[in-house]
C-alpha positions in Angstrom: -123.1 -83.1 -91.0 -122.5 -85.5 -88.0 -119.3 -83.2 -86.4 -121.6 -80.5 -86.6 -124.2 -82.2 -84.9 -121.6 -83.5 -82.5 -119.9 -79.8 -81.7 -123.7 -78.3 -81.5 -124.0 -80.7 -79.0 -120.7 -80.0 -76.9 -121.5 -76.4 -77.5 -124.8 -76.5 -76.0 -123.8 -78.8 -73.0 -121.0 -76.6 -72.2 -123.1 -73.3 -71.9 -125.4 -75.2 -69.9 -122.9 -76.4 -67.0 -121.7 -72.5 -67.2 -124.7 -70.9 -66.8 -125.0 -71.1 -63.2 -121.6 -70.4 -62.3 -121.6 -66.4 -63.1 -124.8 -65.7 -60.5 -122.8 -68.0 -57.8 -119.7 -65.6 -58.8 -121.5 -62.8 -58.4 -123.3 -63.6 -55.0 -119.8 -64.9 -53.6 -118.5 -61.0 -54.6 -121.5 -59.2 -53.3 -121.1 -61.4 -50.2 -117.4 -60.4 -49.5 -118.6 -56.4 -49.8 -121.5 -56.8 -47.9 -119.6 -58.6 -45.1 -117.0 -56.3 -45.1 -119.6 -53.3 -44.5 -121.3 -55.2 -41.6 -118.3 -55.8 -39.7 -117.3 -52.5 -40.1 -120.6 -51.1 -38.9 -120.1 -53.5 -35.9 -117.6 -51.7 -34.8 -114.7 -53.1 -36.7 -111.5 -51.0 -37.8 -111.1 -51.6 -41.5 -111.6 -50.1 -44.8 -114.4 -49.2 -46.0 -115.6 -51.8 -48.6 -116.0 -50.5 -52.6 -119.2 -51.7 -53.3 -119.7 -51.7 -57.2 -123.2 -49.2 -57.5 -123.4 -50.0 -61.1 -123.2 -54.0 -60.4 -125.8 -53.8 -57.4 -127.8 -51.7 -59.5 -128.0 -54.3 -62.7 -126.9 -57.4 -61.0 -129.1 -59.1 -58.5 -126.9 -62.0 -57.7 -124.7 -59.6 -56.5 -127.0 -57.3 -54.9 -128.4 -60.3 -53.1 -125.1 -61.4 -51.8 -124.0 -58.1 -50.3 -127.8 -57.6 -48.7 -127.7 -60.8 -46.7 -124.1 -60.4 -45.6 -124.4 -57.3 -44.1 -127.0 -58.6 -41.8 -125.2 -62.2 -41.2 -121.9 -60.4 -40.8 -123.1 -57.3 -38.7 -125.0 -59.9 -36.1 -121.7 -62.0 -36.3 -119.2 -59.2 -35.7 -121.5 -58.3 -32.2 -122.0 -61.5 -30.8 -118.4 -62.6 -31.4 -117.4 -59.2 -30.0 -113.5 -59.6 -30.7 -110.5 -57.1 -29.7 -110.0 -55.2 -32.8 -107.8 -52.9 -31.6 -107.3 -49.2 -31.0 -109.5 -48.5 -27.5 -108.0 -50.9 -25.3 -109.9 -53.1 -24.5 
C-alpha cells in the first residue's frame, strides 16, 4: 500500500514538471516556421518554410509561435537589411 502511494506520488509529480514542456516545444517550432516565412517575405532568398496546417489548426502554442515570429522576424530582416545575395548589392 505505501509503494503505491509512493509511485502515485512520483507519477503525479512527474506529469506535472512535463506538462509545460510540450506548449514551450510547440511555440519554439511554430517560432522557427514563422521566422523563416518573415525573413523570406523581407526579401530573403531561402526556402519556403513547411508550416504544418494541421498543427496551426489544432495547436495554439504552435500557431502562436509562428504568428509572432513572422512579425518579429519580418521587422528584423528590414531593419538589419543584410546582403543576401543574388542582385548585387
Amino acid at each position: 500500500m505505501g509503494k503505491m502511494i509512493v509511485m502515485a506520488g512520483l507519477v503525479g509529480l512527474l506529469a506535472a514538471c512535463a506538462g509545460p514542456v510540450e506548449p514551450q516545444l510547440s511555440f519554439d517550432a511554430g517560432y522557427r516556421v514563422g521566422c523563416r516565412a518573415g525573413e523570406m517575405h523581407a526579401g530573403r532568398p531561402i526556402p519556403e518554410p513547411l508550416l504544418d496546417e494541421m498543427k496551426y489548426q489544432s495547436n495554439a502554442a504552435y500557431a502562436d509561435g509562428c504568428d509572432t515570429a513572422v512579425d518579429a522576424c519580418y521587422a528584423q530582416a528590414r531593419r538589419v537589411q543584410p546582403n543576401w545575395g543574388g542582385n548585387g548589392s
